[in-house]
C-alpha positions as CSV (number, residue, x, y, z in Angstrom):
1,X,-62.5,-2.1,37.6
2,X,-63.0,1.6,37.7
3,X,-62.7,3.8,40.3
4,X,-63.6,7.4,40.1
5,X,-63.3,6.9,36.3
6,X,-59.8,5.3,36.5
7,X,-58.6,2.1,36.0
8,X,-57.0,0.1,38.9
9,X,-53.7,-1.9,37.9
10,X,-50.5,-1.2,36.2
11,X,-49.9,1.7,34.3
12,X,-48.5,2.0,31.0
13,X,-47.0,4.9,30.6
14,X,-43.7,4.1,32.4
15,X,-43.4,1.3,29.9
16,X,-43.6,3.5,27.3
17,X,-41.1,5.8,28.7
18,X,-38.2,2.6,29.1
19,X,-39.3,1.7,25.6
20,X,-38.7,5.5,24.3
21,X,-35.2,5.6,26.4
22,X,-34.7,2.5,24.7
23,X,-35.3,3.5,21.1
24,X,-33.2,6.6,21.6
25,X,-30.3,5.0,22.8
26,X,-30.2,2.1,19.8
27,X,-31.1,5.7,17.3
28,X,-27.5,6.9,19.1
29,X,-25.4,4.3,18.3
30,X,-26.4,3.6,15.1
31,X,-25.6,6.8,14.1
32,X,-22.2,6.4,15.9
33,X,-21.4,3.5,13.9
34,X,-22.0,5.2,11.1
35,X,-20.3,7.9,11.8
36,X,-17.3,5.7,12.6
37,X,-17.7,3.9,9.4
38,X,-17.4,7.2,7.0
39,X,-14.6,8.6,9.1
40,X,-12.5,5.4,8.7
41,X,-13.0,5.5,4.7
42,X,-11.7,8.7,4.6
43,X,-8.6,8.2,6.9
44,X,-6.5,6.0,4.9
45,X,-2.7,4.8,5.3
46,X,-0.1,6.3,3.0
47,X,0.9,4.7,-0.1
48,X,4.1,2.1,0.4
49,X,5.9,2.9,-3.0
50,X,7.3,0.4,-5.4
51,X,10.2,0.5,-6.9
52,X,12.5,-1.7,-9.0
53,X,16.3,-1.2,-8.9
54,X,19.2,-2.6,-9.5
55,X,23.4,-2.2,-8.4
56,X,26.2,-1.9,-10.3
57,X,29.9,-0.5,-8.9
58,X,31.4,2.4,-11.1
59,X,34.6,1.2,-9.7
60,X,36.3,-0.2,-6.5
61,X,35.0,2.2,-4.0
62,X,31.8,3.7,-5.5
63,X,28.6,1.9,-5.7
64,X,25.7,3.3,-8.1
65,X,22.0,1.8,-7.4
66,X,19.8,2.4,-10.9
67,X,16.1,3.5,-10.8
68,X,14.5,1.0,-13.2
69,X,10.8,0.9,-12.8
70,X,8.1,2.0,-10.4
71,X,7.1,4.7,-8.5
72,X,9.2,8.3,-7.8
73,X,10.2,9.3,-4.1
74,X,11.7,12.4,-2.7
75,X,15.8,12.2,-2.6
76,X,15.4,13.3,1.1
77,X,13.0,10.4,2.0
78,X,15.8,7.5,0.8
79,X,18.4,5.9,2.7
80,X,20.6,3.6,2.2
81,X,21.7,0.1,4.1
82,X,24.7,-1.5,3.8
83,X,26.3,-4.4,5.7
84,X,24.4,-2.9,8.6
85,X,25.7,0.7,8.4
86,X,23.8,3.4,7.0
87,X,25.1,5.0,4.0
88,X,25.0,8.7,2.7
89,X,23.7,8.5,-1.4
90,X,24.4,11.4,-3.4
91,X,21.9,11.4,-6.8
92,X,22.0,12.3,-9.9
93,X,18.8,14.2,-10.1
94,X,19.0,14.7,-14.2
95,X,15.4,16.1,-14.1
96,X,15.9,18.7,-11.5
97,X,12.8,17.6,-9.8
98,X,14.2,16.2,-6.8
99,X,12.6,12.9,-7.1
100,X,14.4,9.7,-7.4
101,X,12.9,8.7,-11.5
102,X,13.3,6.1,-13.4
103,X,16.9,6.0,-15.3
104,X,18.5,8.2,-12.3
105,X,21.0,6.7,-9.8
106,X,22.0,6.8,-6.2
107,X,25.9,6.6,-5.5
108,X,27.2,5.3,-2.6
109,X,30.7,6.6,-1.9
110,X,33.5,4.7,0.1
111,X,32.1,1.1,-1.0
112,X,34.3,-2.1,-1.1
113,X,32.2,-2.8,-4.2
114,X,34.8,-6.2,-4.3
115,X,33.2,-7.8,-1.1
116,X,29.5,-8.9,-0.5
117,X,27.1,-6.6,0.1
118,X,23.9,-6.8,2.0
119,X,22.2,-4.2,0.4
120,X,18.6,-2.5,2.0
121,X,16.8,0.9,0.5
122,X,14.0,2.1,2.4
123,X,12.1,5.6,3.0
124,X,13.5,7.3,5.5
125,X,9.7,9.1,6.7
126,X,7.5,5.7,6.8
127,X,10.3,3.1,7.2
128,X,8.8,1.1,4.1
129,X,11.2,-0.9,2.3
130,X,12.0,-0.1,-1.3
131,X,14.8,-3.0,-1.9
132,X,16.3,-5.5,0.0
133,X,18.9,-7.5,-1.7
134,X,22.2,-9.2,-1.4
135,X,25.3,-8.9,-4.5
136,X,27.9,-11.4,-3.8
137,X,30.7,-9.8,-6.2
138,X,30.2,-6.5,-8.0
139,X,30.8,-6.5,-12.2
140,X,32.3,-2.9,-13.0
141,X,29.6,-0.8,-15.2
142,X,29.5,-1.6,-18.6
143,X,29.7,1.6,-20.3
């Protein structure tokens, strides 16, 4: 019905105002998913480094742990595990890079290389392990 050229009833304008709040709102997550979604691509963990290895002693008291395959790592990101106590390494950095390579060792002075050893090399900045192994009896380097 009209009354003074108005109709009586409802009136659809605050509908289309909830519906507008509405759309806006959905519009402002959407882009906050995607948002979230590009920024947690580019974020990504650091790289856990592989490396093969393997112990021989170089006599009674000095253990030497060979590079043999895998990835490089900083000298003054490694240590050194043994029995439980944490032992200094001293390299021999042939290259002169300063990198842990493959053919280069890690010696481990003041080592009963005679009794078994529970042996554990991890990076010192991200705690990942590099080896973990156990050597019942040490064979003296075959040179």
């Amino acid at each position: 019905m009209l009354r003074n050229g108005k109709t009586e009833g409802k009136s659809d304008g605050a509908a289309s105002e909830v519906i507008g709040e509405m759309m806006m709102l959905v519009i402002t997550v959407v882009i906050f998913i995607i948002l979230i979604a590009a920024v947690s691509t580019i974020i990504t963990k650091p790289k856990n480094e592989i490396i093969h290895m393997d112990a021989h002693a170089v006599n009674d008291t000095i253990l030497a742990i060979r590079h043999t395959g895998g990835d490089t790592i900083t000298y003054g990101q490694i240590a050194v595990v043994i029995n439980s106590q944490v032992i200094l390494a001293t390299a021999s950095d042939t290259n002169g890079n300063g990198r842990w390579d493959l053919g280069e060792n890690l010696y481990l002075r003041n080592v009963d290389t005679r009794q078994r050893m529970s042996i554990m090399v991890y990076n010192s900045m991200t705690n990942h392990v590099l080896g973990d192994f156990t050597i019942d009896t040490m064979p003296e380097m075959v040179r």
